[in-house]
N, CA, C and O atoms as CSV, one atom per row, in Angstrom:
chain,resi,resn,atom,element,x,y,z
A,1,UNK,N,N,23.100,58.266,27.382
A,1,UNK,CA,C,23.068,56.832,27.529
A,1,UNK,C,C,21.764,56.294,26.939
A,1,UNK,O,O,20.734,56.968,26.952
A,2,UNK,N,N,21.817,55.344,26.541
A,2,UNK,CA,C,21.170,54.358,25.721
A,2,UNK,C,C,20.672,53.503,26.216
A,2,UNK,O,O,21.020,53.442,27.395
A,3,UNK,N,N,19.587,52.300,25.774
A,3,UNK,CA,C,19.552,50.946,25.870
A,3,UNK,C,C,19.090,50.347,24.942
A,3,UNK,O,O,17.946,50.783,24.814
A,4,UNK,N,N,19.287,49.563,24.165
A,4,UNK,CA,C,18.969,48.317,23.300
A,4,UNK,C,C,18.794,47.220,23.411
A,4,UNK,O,O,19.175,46.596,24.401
A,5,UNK,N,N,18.209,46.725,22.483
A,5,UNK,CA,C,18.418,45.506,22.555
A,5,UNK,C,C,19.015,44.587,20.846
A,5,UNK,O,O,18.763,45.008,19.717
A,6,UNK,N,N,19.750,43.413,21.154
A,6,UNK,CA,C,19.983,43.023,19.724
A,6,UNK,C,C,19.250,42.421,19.035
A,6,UNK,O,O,18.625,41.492,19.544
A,7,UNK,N,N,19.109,42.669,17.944
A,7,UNK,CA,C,18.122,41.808,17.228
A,7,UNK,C,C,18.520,40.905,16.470
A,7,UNK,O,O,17.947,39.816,16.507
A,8,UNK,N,N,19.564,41.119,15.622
A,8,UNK,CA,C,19.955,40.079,15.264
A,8,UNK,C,C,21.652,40.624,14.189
A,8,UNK,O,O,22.241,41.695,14.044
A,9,UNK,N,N,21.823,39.520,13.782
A,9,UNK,CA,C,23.844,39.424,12.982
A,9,UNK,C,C,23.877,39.829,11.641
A,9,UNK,O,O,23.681,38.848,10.923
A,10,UNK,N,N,24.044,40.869,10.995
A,10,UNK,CA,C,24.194,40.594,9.285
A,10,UNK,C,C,25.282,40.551,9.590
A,10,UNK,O,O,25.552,41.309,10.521
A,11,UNK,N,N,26.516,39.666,9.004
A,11,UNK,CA,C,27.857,39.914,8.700
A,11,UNK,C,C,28.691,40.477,9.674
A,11,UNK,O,O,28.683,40.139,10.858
A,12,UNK,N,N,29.422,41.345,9.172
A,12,UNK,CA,C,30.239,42.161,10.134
A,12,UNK,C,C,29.383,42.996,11.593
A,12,UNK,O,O,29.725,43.303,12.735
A,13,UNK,N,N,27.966,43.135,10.659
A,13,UNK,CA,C,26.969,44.006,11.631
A,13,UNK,C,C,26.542,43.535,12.713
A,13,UNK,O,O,26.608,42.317,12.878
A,14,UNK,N,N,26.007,44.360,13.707
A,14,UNK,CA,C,25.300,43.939,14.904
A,14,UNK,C,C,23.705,45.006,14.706
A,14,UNK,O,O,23.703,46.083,15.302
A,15,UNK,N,N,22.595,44.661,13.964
A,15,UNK,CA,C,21.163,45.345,14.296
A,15,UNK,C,C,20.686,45.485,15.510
A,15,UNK,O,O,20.412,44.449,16.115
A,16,UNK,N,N,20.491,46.643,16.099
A,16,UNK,CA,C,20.227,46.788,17.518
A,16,UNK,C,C,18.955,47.710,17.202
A,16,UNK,O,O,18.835,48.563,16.323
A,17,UNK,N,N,18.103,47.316,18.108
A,17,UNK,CA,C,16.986,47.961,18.423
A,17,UNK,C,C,16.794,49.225,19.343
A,17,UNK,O,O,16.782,48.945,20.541
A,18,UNK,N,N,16.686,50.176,19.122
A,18,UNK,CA,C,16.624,51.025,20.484
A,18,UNK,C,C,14.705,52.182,19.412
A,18,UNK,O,O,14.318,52.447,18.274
A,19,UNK,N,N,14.177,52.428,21.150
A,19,UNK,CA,C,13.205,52.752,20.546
A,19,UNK,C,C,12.233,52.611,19.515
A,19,UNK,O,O,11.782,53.583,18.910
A,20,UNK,N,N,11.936,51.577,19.320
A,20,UNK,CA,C,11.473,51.000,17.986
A,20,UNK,C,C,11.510,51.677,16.676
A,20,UNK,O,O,10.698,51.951,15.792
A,21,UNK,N,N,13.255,51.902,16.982
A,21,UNK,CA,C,13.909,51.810,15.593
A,21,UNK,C,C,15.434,51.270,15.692
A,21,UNK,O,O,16.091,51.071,16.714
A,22,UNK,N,N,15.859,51.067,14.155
A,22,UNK,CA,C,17.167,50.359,14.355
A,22,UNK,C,C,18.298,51.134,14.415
A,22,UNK,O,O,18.375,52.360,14.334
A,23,UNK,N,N,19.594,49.926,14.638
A,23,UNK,CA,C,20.734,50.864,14.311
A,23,UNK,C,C,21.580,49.952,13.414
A,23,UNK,O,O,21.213,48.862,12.976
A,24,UNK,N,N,22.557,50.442,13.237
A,24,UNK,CA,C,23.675,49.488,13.128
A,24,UNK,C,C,24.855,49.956,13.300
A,24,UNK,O,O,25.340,50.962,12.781
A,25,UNK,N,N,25.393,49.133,14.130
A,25,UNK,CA,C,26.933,48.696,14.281
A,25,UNK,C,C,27.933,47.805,14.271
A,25,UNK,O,O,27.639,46.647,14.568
A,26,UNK,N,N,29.366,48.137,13.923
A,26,UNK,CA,C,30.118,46.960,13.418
A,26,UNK,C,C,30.564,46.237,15.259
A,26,UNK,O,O,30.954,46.610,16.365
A,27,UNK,N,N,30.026,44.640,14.270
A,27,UNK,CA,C,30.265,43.850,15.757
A,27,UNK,C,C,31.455,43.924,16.327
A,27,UNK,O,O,31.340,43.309,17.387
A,28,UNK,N,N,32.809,44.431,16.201
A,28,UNK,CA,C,33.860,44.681,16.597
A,28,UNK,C,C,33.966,45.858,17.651
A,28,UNK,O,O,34.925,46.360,18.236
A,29,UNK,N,N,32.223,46.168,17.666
A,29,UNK,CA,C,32.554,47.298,19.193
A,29,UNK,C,C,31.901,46.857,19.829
A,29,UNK,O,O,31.728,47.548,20.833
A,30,UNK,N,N,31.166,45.655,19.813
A,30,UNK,CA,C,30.594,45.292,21.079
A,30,UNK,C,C,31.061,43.846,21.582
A,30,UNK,O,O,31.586,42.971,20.892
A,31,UNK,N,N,30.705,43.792,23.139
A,31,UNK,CA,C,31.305,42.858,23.557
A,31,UNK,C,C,31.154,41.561,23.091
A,31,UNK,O,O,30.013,41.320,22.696
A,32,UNK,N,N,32.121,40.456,22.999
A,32,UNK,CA,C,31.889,39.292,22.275
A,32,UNK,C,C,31.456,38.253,22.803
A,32,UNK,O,O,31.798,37.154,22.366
A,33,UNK,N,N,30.607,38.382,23.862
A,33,UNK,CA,C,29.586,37.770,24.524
A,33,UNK,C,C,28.003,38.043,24.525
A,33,UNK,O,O,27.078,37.505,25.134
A,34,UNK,N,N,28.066,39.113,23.582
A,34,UNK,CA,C,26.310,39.676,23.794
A,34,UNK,C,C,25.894,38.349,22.110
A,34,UNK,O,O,26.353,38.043,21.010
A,35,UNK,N,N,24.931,38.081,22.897
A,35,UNK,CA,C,23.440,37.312,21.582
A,35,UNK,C,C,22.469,37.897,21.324
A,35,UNK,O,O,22.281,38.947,21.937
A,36,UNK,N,N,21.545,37.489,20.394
A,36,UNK,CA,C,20.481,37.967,19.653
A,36,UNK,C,C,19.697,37.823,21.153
A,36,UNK,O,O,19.695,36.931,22.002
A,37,UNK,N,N,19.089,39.036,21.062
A,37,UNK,CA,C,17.777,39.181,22.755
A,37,UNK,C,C,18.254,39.639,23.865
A,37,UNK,O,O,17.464,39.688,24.807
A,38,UNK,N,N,19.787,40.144,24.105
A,38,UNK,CA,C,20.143,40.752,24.906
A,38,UNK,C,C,20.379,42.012,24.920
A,38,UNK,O,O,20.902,42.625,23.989
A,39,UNK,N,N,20.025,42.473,25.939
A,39,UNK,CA,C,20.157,44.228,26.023
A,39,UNK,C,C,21.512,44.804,26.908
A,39,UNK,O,O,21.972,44.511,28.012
A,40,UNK,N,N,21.896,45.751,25.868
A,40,UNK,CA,C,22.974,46.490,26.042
A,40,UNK,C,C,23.003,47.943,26.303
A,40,UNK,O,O,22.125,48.497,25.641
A,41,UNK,N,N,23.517,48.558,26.842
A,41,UNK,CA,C,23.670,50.053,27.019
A,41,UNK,C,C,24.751,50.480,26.300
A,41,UNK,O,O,25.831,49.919,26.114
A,42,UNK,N,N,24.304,51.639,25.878
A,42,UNK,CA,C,25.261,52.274,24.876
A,42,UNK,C,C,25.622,54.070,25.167
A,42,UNK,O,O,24.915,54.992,24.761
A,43,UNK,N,N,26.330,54.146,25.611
A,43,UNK,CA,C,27.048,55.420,26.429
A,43,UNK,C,C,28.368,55.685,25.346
A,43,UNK,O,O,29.370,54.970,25.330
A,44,UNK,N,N,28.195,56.592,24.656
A,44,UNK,CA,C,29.331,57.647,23.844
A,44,UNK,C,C,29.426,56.235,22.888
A,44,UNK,O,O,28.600,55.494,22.355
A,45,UNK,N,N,30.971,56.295,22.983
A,45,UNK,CA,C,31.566,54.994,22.443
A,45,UNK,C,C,31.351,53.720,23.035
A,45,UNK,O,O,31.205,52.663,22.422
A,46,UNK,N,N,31.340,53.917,24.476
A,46,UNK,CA,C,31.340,52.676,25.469
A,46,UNK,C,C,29.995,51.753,24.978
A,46,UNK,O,O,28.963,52.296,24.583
A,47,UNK,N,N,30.140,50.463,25.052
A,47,UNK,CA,C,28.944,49.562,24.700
A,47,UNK,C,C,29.160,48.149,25.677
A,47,UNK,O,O,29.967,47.220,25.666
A,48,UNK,N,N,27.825,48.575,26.631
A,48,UNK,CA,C,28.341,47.256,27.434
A,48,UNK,C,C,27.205,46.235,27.242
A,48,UNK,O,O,26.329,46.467,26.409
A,49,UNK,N,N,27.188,44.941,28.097
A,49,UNK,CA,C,26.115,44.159,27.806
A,49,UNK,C,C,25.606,44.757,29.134
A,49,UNK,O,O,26.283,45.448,29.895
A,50,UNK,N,N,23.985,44.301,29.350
A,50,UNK,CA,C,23.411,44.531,31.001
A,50,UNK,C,C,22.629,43.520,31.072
A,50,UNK,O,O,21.505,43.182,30.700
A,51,UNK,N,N,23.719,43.025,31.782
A,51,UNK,CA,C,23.004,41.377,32.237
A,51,UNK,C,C,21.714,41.604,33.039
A,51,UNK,O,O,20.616,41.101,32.801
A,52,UNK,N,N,21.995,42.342,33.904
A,52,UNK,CA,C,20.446,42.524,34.919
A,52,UNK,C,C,19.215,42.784,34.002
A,52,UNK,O,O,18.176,42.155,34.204
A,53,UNK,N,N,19.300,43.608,33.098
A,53,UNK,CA,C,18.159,44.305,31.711
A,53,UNK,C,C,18.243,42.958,30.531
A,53,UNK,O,O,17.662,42.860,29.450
A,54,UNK,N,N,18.827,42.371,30.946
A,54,UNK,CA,C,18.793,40.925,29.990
A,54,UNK,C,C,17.726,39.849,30.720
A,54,UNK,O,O,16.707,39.317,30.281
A,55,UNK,N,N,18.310,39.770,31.856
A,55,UNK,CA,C,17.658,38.496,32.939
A,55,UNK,C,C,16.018,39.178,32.905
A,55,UNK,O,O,15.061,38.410,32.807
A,56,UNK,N,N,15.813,40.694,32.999
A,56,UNK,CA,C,14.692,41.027,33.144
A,56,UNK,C,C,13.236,40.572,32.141
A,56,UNK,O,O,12.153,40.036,32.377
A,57,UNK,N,N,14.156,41.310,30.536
A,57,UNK,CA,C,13.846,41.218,29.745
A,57,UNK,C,C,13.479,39.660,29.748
A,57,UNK,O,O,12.542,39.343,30.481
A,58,UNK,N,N,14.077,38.707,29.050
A,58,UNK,CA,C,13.796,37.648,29.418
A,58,UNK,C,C,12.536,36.664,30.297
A,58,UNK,O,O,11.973,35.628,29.944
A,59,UNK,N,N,12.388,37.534,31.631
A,59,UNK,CA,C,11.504,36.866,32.152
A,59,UNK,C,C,10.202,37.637,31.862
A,59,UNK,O,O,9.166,37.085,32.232
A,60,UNK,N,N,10.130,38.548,31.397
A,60,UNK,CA,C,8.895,39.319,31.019
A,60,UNK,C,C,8.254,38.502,29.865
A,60,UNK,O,O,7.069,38.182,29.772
A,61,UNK,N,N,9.535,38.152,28.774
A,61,UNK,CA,C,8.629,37.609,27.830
A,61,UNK,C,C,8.558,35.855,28.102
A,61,UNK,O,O,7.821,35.176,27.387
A,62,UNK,N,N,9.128,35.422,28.847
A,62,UNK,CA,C,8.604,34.329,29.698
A,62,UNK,C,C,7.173,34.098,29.909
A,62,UNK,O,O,6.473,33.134,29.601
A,63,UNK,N,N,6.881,35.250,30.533
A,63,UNK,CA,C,5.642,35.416,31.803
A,63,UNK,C,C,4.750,35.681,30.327
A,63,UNK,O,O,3.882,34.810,30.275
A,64,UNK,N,N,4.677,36.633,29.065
A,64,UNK,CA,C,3.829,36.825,28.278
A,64,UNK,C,C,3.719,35.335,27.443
A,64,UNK,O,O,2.629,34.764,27.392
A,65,UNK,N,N,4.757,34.835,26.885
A,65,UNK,CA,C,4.522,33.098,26.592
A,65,UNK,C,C,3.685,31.946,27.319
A,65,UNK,O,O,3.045,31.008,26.843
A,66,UNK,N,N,3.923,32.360,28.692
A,66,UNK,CA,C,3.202,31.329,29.438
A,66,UNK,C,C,1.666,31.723,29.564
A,66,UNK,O,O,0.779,30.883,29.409
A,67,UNK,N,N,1.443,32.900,29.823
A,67,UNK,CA,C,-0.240,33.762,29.408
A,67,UNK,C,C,-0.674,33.144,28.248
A,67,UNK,O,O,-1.815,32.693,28.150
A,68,UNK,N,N,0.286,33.079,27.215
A,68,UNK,CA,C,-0.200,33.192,25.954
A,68,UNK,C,C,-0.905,31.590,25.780
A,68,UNK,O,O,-1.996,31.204,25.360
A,69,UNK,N,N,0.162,30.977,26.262
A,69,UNK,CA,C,-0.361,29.487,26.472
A,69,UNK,C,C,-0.976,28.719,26.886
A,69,UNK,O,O,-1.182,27.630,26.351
A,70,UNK,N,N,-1.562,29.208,28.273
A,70,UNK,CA,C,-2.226,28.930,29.423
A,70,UNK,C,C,-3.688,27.868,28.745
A,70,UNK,O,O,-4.429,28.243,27.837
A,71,UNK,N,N,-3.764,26.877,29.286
A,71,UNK,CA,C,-4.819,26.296,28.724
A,71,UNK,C,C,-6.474,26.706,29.908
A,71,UNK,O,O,-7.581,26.272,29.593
């Protein structure tokens, strides 16, 4: 098992990040609800989204934006 995250759409493709390196796969195996910045797990064939590792993700780089900004 896996985790990624997406980075972004060429075409048919889905660029996924895992380990700071890429992959690619055709967007027709993953679910048709995942967006660019969400993290997915990737087990054999199975490819799901993980909302909980999404919401996380998310607020981490929240919390580093608002640091970053802080006057």
């Amino acid at each position: 098992m896996q985790k990624g995250i997406i980075d972004r759409f060429e075409g048919d493709l889905v660029v996924i990040e895992i380990e700071n390196s890429t992959i690619n796969i055709p967007r027709k195996k993953l679910p048709k609800e995942v967006n660019v910045g969400d993290q997915i797990i990737i087990d054999g064939d199975h490819i799901a989204l993980d909302t909980e590792g999404t919401k996380k993700l998310r607020a981490e780089i929240d919390t580093m934006a608002d640091d970053l900004f802080e006057e």
